[in-house]
C-alpha positions, 0 to 999 in steps of 0.5 A: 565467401563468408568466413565464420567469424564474420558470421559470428560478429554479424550475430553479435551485431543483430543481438545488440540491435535487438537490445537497442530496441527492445529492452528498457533500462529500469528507470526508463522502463518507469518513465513509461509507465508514468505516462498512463498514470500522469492521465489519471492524475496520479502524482509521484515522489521519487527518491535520488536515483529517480525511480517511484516511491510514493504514489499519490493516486487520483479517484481515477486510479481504479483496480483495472489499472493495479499492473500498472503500479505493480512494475513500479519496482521501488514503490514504497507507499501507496496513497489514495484520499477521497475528501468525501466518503467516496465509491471510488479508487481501488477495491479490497481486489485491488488493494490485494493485488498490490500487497504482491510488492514485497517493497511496498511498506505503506498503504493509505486509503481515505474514505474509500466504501469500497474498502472493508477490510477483505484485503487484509487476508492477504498481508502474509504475502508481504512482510515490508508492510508495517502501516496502513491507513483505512480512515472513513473506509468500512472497515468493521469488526470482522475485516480488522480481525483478518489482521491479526498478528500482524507485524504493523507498527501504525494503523489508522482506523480512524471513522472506521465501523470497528467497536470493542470486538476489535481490541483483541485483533489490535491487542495482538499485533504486538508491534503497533506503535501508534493507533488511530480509533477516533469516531468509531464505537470503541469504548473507553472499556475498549481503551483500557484493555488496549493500553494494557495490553500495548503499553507503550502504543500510542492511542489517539483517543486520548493522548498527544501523539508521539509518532516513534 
């Protein structure tokens, strides 16, 4: 004969096994996703808690894989170099998906063709993001200005295929504190209205930097 309570604590006991065995803490969680991501080549840095917060994507990293870096929960920057103009790495998809992280602060991508600016449209879903950094990628007039009003502090547009039809998009982002234009057709008529308009940005087509 079985008596309720033992019903009850047998419950209990099933209800912890199951716990044992399916749920995952938050850093253990990350441990295993790391696993796939090291395959790819993909490098980290970590804060003192050991969870993700930079990730340091290979060429390998592509946009199939962009659920993997979005249960990164304490990912703060994500960065991904081509050291040659490159067809691969994430696309503006990817890029996208990736602004759903309402903790990521940073974005760099170098040398990326297929990075026009497209994502761009999307920076309304985050409000942490204040730098990003687009060097060599294709970025032109009309993917920068989906940036407009932005709340960035740093932009990197370094190599880019911006001109002066950008400085109104630069000029209303009225927080930016340091700009990066060298190598592409902005004019120094270009400079002018930009540092008119931003006086205490730092433009690095002409002064030393200053990275307030």
């Amino acid at each position: 004969m079985r008596f309720p309570e033992q019903d009850n604590d047998d419950t209990m006991t099933n209800d912890r096994d199951r716990l044992k065995l399916c749920d995952f803490t938050p850093l253990e969680l990350e441990t295993e996703l790391l696993k796939p991501l090291g395959e790819l080549k993909c490098r980290f840095a970590i804060n003192d808690e050991g969870s993700v917060v930079k990730l340091y994507a290979s060429k390998n990293l592509t946009d199939e894989h962009t659920q993997l870096i979005l249960a990164l929960p304490n990912l703060k920057a994500f960065s991904s170099t081509n050291l040659r103009p490159s067809s691969t790495g994430l696309s503006d998809a990817g890029l996208a998906a990736l602004l759903s992280n309402p903790n990521l602060e940073e974005i760099e991508c170098h040398g990326n063709q297929k990075v026009t600016g497209a994502f761009l449209r999307d920076m309304d879903r985050n409000s942490s993001l204040t730098r990003i950094g687009l060097p060599h990628c294709f970025i032109d007039d009309a993917g920068l200005a989906l940036a407009r009003d932005s709340s960035l502090t740093h932009i990197s547009l370094r190599g880019s295929l911006i001109s002066d039809a950008s400085i109104d998009a630069l000029c209303s982002m009225r927080h930016l504190k340091q700009v990066h234009v060298k190598e592409t057709r902005v004019t120094s008529v270009g400079l002018d209205q930009l540092r008119k308009a931003l006086p205490n940005c730092w433009i690095d087509r002409l002064d030393r930097p200053n990275d307030g």
